[in-house]
C-alpha positions in Angstrom: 0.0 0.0 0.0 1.2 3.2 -1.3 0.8 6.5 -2.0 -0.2 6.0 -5.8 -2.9 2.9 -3.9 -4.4 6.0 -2.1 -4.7 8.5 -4.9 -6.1 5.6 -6.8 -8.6 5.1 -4.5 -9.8 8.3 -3.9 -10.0 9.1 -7.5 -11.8 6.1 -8.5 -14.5 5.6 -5.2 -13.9 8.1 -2.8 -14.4 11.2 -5.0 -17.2 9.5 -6.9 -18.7 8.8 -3.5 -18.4 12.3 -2.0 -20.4 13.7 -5.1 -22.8 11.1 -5.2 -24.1 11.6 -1.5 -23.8 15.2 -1.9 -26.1 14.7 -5.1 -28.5 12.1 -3.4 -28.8 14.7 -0.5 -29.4 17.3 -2.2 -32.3 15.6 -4.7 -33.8 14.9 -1.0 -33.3 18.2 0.4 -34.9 20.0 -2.6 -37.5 17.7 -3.0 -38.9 18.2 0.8 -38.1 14.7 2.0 -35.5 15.3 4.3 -35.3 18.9 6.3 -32.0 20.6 6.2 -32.6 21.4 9.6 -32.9 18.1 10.8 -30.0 16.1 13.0 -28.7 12.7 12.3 -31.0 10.4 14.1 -34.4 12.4 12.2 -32.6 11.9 9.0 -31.9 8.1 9.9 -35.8 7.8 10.6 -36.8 9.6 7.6 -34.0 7.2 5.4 -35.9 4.1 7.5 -39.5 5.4 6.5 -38.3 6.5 3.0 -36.8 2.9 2.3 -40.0 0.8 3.8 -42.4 3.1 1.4 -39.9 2.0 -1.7 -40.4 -1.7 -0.6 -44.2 -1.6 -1.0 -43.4 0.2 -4.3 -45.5 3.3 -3.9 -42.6 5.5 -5.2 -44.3 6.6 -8.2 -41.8 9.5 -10.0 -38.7 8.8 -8.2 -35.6 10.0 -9.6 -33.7 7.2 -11.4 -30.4 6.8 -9.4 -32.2 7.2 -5.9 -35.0 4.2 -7.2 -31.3 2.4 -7.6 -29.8 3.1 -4.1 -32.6 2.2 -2.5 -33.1 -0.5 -4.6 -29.0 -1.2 -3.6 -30.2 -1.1 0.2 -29.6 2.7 0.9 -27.5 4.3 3.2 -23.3 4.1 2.5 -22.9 0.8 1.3 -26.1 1.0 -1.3 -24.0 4.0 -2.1 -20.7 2.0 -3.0 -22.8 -0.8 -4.5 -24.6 2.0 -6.8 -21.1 3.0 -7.4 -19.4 0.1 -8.4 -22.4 -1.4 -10.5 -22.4 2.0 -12.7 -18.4 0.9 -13.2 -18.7 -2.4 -14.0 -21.9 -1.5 -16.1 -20.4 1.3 -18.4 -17.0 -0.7 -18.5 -18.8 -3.6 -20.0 -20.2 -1.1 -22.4 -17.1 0.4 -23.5 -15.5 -3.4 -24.0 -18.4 -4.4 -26.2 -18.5 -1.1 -28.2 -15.2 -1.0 -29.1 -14.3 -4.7 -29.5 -17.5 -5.3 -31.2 -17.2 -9.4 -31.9 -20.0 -9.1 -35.0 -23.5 -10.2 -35.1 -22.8 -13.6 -35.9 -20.8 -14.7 -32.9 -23.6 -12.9 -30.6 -26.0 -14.7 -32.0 -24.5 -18.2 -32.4 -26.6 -19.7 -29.9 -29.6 -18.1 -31.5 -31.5 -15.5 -29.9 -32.7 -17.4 -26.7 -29.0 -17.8 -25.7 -28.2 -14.7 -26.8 -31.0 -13.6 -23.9 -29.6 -16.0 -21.6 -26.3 -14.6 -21.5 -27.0 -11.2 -21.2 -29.1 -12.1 -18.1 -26.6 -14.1 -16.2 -24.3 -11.1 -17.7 -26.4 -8.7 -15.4 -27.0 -10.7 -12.5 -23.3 -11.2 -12.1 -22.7 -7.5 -12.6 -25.2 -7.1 -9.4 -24.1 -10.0 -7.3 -20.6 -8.2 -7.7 -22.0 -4.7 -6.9 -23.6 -6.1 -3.8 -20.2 -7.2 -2.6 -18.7 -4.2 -3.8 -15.2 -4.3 -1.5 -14.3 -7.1 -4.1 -14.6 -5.6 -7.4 -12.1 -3.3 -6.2 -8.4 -4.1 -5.9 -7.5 -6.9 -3.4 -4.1 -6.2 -2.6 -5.1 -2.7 -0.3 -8.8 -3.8 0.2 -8.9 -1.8 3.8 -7.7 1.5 1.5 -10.1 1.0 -0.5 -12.8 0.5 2.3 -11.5 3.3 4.4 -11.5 5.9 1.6 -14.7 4.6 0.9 
């Protein structure tokens, strides 16, 4: 662990974190959910209530990346998990746009495979963002963690 590990880290999950929050807070400030004046354990309630009225799904116009976190479990690690599935999601993008294998080798097991594969493709992209510490690099995994 290093000084480059650190710089690494804060460029790749801790700044990305910092402006996230200060995003999701700010979407719940504006919107009237959450006071500004309210202290820690009345915005813990109001995260509690907020989350239990997503899980009966009467969120109706929800802003796309808080229907996520919440969806991710809220609070700091549906935070990193958000985080690290948008990675992994728009990295797998990149790969397949610009090493494009052709039509033919994505459809040689016809369409149903095809279909297949890019759902087990997504549900390992969110079993990995649900354990989010080990997407990220193993060697300095409490760095990581810590600048979290």
């Amino acid at each position: 662990m290093g000084i480059f590990d650190l710089i690494e880290a804060s460029i790749k999950l801790g700044l990305p974190m910092v402006v996230i929050t200060w995003l999701m807070f700010s979407w719940l400030y504006s919107s009237g959910e959450i006071d500004r004046e309210a202290d820690n354990r009345a915005i813990k309630l109001r995260l509690k209530k907020m989350k239990t009225i997503f899980k009966k799904k009467e969120v109706q116009n929800a802003n796309y990346i808080y229907n996520k976190w919440m969806w991710f479990g809220s609070g700091f690690y549906g935070l990193a998990a958000l985080w690290t599935f948008s990675v992994i999601e728009v990295s797998d993008f990149l790969s397949f746009i610009f090493s494009f294998p052709g039509f033919a080798v994505l459809f040689e097991d016809g369409i149903i495979g095809f279909v297949i594969s890019v759902a087990l493709g997504q549900l390992g992209n969110m079993i990995t963002a649900f354990i989010w510490f080990s997407y990220w690099p193993v060697d300095s995994i409490l760095l990581w963690i810590l600048v979290a």
